[in-house]
VOGU-3710 file (C-alpha; in Angstrom, 3 decimals, decimal comma):
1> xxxxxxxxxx> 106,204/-91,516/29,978  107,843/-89,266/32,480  106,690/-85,678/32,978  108,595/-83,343/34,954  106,102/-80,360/36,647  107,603/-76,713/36,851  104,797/-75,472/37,973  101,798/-75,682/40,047  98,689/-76,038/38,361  95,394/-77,736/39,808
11> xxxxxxxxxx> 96,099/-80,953/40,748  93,337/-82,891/37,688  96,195/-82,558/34,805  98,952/-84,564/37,268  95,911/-86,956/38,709  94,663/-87,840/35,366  98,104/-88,397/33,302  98,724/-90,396/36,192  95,808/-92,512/35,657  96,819/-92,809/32,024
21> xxxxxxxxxx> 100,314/-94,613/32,878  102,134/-91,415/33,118  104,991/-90,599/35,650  104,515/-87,571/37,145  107,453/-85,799/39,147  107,273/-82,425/40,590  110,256/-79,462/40,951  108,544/-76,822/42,403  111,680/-74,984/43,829  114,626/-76,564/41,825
31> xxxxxxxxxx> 116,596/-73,867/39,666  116,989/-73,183/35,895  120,508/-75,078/35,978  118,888/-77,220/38,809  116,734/-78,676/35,794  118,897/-78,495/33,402  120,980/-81,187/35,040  117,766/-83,794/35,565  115,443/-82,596/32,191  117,169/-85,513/30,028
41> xxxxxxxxxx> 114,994/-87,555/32,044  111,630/-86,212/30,694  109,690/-86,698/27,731  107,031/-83,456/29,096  107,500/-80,398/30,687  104,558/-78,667/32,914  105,208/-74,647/33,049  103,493/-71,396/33,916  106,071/-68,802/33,503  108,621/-69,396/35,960
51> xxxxxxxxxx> 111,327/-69,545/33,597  112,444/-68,775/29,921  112,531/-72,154/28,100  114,988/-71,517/25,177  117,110/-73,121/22,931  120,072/-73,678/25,471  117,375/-75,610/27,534  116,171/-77,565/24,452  119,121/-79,042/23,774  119,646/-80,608/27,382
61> xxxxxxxxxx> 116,229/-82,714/26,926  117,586/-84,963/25,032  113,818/-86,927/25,448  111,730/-84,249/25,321  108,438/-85,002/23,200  106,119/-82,276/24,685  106,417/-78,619/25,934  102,347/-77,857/27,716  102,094/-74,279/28,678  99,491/-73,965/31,443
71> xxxxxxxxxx> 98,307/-70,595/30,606  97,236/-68,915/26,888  100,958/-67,362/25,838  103,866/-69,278/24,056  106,370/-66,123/24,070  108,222/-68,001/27,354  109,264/-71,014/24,902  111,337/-71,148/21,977  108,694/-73,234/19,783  110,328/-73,107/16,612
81> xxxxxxxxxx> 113,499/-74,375/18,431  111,453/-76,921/19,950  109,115/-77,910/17,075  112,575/-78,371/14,877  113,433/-80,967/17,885  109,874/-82,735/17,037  108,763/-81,268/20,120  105,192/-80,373/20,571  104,161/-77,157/22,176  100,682/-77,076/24,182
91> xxxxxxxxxx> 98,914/-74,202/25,359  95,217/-73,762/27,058  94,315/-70,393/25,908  90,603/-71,979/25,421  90,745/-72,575/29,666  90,806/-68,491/30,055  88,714/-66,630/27,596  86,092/-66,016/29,719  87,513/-65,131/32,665  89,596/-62,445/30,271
101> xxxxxxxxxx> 86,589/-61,504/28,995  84,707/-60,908/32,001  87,334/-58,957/33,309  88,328/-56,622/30,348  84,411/-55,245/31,009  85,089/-55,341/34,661  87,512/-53,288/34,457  85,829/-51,019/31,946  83,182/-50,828/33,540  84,648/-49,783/36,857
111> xxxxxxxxxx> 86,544/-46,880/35,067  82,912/-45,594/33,481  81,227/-45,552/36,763  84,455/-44,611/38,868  83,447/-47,298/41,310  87,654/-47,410/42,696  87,512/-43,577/43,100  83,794/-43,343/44,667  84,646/-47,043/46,736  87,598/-45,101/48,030
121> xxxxxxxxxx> 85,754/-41,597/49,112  83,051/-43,703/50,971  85,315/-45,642/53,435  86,636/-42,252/53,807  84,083/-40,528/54,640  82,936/-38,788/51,654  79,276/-39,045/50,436  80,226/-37,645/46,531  77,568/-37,824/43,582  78,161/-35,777/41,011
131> xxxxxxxxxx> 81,701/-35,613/40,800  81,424/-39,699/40,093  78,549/-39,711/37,443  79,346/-42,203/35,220  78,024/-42,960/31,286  76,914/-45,913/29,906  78,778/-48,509/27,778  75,460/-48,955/25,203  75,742/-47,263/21,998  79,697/-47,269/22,139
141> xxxxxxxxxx> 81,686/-48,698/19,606  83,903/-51,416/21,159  87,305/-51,932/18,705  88,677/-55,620/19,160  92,393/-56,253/17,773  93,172/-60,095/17,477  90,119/-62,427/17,463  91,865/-65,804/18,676  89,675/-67,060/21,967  90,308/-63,944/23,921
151> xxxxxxxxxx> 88,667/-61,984/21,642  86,317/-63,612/20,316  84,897/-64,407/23,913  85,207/-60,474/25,268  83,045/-59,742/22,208  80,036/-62,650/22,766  80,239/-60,827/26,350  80,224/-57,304/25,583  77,876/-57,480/22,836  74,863/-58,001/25,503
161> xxxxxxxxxx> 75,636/-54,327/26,651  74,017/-53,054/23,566  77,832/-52,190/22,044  78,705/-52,202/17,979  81,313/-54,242/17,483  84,648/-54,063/15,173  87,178/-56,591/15,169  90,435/-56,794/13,660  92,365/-59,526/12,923  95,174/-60,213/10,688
171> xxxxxxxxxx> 95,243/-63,727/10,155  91,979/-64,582/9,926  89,238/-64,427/7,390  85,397/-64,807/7,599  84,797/-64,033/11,043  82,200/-62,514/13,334  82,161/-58,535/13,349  85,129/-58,470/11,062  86,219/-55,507/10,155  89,408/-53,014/8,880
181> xxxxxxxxxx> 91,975/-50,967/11,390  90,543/-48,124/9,037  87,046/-48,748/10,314  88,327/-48,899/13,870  90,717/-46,084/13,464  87,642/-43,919/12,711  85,248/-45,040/14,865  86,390/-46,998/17,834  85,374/-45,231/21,209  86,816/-48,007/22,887
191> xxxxxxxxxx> 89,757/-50,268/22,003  90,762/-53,750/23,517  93,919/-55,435/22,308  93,625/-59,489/22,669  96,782/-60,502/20,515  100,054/-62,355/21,032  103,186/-61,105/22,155  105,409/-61,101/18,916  108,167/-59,651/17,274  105,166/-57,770/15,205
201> xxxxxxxxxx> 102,877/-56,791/17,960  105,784/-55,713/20,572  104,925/-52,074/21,385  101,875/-52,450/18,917  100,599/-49,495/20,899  102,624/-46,822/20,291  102,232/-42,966/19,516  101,553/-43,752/15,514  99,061/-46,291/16,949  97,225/-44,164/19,102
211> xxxxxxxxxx> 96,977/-40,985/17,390  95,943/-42,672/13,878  92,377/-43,008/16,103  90,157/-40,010/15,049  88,245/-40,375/18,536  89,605/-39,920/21,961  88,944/-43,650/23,225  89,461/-45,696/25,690  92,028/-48,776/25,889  92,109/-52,350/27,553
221> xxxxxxxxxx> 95,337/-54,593/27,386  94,609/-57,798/28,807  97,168/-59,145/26,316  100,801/-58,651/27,153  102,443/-55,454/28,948  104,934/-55,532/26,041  102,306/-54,639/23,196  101,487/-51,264/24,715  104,171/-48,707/25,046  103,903/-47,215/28,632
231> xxxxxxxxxx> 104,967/-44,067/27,464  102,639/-43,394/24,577  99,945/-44,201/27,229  100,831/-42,200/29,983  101,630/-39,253/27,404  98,078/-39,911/25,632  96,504/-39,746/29,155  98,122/-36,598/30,001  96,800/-35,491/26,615  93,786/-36,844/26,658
241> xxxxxxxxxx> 93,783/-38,498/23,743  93,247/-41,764/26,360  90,013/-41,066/28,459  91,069/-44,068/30,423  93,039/-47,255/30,421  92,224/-50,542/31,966  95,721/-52,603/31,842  95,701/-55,637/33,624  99,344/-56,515/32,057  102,191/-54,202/31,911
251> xxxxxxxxxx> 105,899/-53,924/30,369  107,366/-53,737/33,761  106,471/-57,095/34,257  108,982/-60,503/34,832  109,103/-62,636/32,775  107,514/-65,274/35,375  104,537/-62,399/35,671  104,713/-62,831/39,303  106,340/-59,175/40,204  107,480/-56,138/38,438
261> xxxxxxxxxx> 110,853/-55,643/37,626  113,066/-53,135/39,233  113,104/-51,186/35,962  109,155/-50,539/36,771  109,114/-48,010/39,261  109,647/-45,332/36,663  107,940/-42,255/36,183  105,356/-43,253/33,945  104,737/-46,188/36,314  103,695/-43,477/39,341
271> xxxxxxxxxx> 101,569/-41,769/37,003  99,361/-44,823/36,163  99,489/-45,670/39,620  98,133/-42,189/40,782  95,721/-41,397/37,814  92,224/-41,630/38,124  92,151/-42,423/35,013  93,364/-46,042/34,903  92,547/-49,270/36,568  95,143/-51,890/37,085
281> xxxxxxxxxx> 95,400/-55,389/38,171  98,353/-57,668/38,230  97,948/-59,647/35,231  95,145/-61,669/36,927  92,533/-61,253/34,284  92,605/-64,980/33,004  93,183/-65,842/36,888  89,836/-67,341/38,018  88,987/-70,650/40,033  86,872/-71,414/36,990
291> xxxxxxxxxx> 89,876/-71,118/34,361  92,248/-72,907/36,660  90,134/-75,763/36,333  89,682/-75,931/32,784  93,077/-75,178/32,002  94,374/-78,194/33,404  91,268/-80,090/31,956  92,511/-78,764/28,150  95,949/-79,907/28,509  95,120/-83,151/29,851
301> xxxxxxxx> 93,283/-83,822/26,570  95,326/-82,514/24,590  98,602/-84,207/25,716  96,651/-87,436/25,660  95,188/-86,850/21,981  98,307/-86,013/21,166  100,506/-88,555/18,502  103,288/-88,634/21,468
//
């Protein structure tokens, strides 16, 4: 079986499909149409994000029996398309949860003890204390939306900071801390969103969204820029309806996630950039040595248990 790599990834998923009688090519640098013209070749596709893999693209691999998504999001891949094709879609969102995990509460916990602001007054010079008292993440209530392996793993590692828990999901049943939006609308002092980008969770956080919360809270989107409106934070901030917002993703963002676009130097963009009231990152949270490893470890198995 040929397999045609898009992307790099850690070199164990290539060396071990190797050692299981695959063909492994790479195309590190070829474009879109580049691909295009070769992909009837391939029976699997390795990807990150670098491009959109839609039904146009489909249709050229003629051979294609796999899709494997080295990362935890399928919104880059038309997988209905590709399922009608009987072409299986692979993710390894199991390879990241605890790096997301660890740093959602990172992040969180940087904005409670305003460790970037006092980090920044120190190499400058400035011995400040009580300006930059913090508070204490025990005895908060900690929201979760979506309780697939992201959230399910920030809430096994937030729970040891003495937090209650209340997580929301919408398609599951019988789960750990389960609870209702009503629950969480009411009593949430801190929110963390850990679903997928959809059609139904595009812009999930909006203005309705946030003021339906009876408490000012804090957020975390570790998910996908696209299911927070930028707006209704930045307005919610200036409000202060938002204490704070940890956003490691953002709507600004490519759709390879490797820059912003040139639409995201807005406004709203400069606020969250000059607010001491935010921390950002550039989508790095499930980014770790650790989850590069594993990721490539998951999809390995699970393109060789596969019924290819």
């Amino acid at each position: 079986m040929r397999v045609l790599f898009i992307d790099r990834v850690h070199p164990s998923l290539k060396n071990n499909l190797q050692k299981n009688n695959f063909v492994c090519d790479e195309s590190y640098h070829l474009s879109k149409k580049e691909i295009e013209k070769i992909i009837h070749n391939y029976e699997g596709i390795i990807i990150r994000s670098r491009f959109v893999i839609d039904s146009d693209f489909i249709r050229k691999a003629n051979n294609l029996k796999f899709i494997a998504r080295a990362g935890s999001g399928l919104e880059n891949i038309d997988v209905k398309f590709a399922e009608s094709k009987n072409i299986k879609c692979f993710n390894a969102s199991e390879g990241n949860r605890q790096s997301v995990a660890e740093h959602s509460i990172g992040m969180l916990l940087s904005l409670f003890n305003n460790l970037n602001t006092s980090d920044r007054e120190v190499r400058n010079g400035k011995w400040e204390r009580e300006a930059n008292r913090g508070i204490e993440l025990a005895g908060k209530t900690v929201g979760i939306i979506g309780f697939g392996n992201n959230g399910s793993a920030f809430a096994n590692v937030i729970q040891g900071f003495g937090v209650k828990i209340l997580a929301y999901d919408k398609y599951l049943s019988d789960y750990p801390y389960q609870s209702s939006m009503e629950k969480i609308y009411k009593q949430a002092d801190i929110v963390s969103l850990h679903v997928p980008l959809t059609e139904e969770t595009t812009y999930l956080a909006d203005d309705n969204f946030i003021n339906n919360f009876e408490k000012d809270f804090y957020f975390i989107n570790t998910a996908r820029g696209k299911c927070a409106n930028t707006k209704s934070i930045v307005k919610s901030l200036k409000s202060g309806k938002l204490k704070g917002a940890c956003l490691d993703v953002l709507e600004y963002e490519k759709t390879s996630f490797e820059d912003l676009s040139k639409i995201g130097f807005t406004d709203e963009m400069q606020y969250l950039i000059n607010s001491e009231k935010t921390i950002l990152s550039p989508h790095i949270a499930g980014w770790t040595i650790e989850s590069n490893v594993k990721i490539s470890k998951i999809l390995t198995e699970k393109i060789l248990e596969s019924s290819i």
